[in-house]
C-alpha positions as CSV (number, residue, x, y, z in Angstrom):
1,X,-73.7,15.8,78.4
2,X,-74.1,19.9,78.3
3,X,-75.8,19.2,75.3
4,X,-78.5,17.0,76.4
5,X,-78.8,19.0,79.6
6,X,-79.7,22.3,77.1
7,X,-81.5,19.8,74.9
8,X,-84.3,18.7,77.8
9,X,-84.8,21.9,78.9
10,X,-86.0,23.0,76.2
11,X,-86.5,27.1,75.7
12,X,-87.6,28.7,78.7
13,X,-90.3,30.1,77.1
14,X,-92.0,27.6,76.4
15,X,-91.6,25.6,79.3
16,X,-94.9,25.9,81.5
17,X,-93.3,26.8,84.9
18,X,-92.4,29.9,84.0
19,X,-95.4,31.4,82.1
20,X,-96.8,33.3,85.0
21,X,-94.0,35.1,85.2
22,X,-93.8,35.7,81.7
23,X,-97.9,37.1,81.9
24,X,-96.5,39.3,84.6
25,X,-93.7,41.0,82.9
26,X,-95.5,40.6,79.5
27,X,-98.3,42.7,81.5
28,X,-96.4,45.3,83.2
29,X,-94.4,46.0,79.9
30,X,-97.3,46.6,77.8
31,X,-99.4,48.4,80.7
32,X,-96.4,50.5,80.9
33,X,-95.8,51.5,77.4
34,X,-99.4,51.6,77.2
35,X,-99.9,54.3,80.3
36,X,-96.7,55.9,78.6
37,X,-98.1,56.0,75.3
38,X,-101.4,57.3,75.9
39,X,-100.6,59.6,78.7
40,X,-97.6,61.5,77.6
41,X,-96.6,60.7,73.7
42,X,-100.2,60.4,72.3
43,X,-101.6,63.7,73.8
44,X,-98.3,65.3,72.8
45,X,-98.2,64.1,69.1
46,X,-102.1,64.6,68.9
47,X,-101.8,68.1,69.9
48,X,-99.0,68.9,67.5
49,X,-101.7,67.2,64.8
50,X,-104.6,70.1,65.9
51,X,-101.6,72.5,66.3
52,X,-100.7,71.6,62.2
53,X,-104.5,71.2,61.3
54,X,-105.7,74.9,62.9
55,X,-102.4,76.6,61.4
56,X,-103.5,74.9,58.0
57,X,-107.0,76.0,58.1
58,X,-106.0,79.4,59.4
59,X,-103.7,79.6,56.5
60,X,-106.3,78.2,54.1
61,X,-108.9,80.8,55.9
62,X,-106.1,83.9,55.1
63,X,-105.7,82.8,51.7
64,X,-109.0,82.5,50.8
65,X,-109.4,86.2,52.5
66,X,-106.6,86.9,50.3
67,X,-107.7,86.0,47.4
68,X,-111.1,87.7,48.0
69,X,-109.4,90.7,48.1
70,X,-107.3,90.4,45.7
71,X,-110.4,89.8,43.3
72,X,-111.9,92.8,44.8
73,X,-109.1,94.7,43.7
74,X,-108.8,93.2,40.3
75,X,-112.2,94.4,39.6
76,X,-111.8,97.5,41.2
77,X,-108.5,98.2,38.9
78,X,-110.9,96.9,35.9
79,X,-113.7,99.2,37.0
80,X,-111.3,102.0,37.1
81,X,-109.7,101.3,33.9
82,X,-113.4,100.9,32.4
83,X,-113.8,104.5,33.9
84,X,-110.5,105.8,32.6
85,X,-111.6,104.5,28.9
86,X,-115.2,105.6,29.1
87,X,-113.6,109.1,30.4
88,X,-111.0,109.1,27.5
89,X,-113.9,108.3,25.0
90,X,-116.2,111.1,26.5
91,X,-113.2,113.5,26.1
92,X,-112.2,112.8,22.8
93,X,-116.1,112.4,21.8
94,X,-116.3,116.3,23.5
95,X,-113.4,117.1,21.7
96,X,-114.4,116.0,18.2
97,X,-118.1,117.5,18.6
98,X,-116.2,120.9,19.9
99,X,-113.9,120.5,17.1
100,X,-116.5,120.0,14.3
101,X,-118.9,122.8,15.7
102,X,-115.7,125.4,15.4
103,X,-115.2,123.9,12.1
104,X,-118.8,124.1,10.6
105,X,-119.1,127.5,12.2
106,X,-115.3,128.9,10.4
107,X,-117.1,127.4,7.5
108,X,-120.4,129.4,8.0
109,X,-118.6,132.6,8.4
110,X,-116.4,131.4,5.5
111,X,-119.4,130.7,3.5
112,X,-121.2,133.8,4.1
113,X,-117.8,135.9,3.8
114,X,-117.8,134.4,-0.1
115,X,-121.2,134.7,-0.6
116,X,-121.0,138.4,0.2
117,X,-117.7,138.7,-2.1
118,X,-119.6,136.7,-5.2
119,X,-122.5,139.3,-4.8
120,X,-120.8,142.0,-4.9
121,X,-118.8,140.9,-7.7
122,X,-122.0,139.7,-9.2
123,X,-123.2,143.2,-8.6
124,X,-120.7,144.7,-9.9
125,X,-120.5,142.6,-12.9
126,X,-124.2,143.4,-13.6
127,X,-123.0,147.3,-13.2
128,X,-120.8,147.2,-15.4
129,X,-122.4,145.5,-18.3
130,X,-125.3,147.9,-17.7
131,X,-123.3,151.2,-18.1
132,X,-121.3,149.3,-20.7
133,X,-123.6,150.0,-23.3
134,X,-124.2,153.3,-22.5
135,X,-119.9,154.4,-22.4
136,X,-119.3,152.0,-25.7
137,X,-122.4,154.1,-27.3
138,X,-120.4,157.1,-26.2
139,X,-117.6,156.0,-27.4
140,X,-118.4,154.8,-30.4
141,X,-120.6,158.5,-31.1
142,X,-116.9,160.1,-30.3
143,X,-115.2,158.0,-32.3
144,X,-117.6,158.1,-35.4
145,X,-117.6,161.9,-35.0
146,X,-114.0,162.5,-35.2
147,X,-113.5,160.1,-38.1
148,X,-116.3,161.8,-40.0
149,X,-115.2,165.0,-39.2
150,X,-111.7,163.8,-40.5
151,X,-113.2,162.4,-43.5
152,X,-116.0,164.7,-44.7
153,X,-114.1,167.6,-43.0
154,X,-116.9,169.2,-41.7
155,X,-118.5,168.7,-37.8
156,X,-121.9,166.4,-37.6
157,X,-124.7,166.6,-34.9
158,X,-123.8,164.3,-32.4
159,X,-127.6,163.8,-32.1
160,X,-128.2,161.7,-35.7
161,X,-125.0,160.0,-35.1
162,X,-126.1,158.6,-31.7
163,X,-129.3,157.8,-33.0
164,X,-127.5,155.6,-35.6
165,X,-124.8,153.6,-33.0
166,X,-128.1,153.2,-30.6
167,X,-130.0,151.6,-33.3
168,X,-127.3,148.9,-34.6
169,X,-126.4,148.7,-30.8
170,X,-129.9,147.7,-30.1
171,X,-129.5,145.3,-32.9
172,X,-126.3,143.7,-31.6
173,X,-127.6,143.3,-28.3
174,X,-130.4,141.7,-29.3
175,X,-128.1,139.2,-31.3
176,X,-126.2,138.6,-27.8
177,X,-129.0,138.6,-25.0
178,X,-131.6,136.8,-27.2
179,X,-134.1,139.7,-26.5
């Protein structure tokens, strides 16, 4: 009998007598969770959203600064290691030219230091073959006057016999110089 007594009833829920109350509990349940919702837990959990989003666009903002300046500096660095190569160039440019002026100018002296030997040698040279005719003449009158004196035995003018080493000395130079 129980179980025709829980069989007619039905569920409660469903039974029409007690759907008023149901709307009334149903109502102050949800209005209640509702007010709780939106008053305290919504704000709250909204706030920690605008909390998250200005701390993420703050952090975006400070990277961005970051990275501004850090591309400031990269080109400041590349600027100053331009500088430094441009510096190093215009040094070792300065350097060379310096360098190659002391060279040409060593040379210079150099050059003029040799010229001045080879003239002087050159003069010296020309010195020396124009007294050379002269001192072989001379010695050549010596030396044909002590052999004749030797052979014939008796002294010759030194005049004639100069006369005759000039005249086939005249001949042989003419043979060497082309004159």
């Amino acid at each position: 009998m129980e179980a025709f007594a829980a069989e007619s009833s039905g569920m409660p829920q469903l039974n029409p007598e007690f759907w008023i109350s149901q709307i009334f509990w149903l109502t102050i349940t949800f209005g209640t969770l509702y007010v709780v919702l939106s008053k305290l837990i919504l704000p709250k959990i909204s706030a920690n959203l605008e909390i998250r989003k200005s701390q993420i666009l703050e952090n975006i903002e400070a990277a961005e600064k970051q990275r501004e300046e850090s591309e400031i500096r990269i080109a400041e660095y590349e600027r100053t290691v331009q500088n430094s190569k441009n510096e190093a160039k215009n040094y070792f440019k300065k350097s060379r030219e310096k360098l190659l002026k002391d060279i040409n100018l060593k040379k210079e002296t150099l050059d003029k230091e040799l010229n001045a030997e080879i003239e002087k040698a050159e003069s010296e040279i020309q010195e020396l073959r124009n007294r050379a005719p002269e001192k072989i003449n001379k010695i050549a009158v010596e030396t044909s006057a002590d052999l004749l004196q030797q052979l014939i035995g008796a002294e010759i003018n030194n005049s004639s016999i100069s006369a005759i080493v000039d005249d086939l000395s005249k001949k042989k130079l003419d043979k060497y110089y082309g004159n």
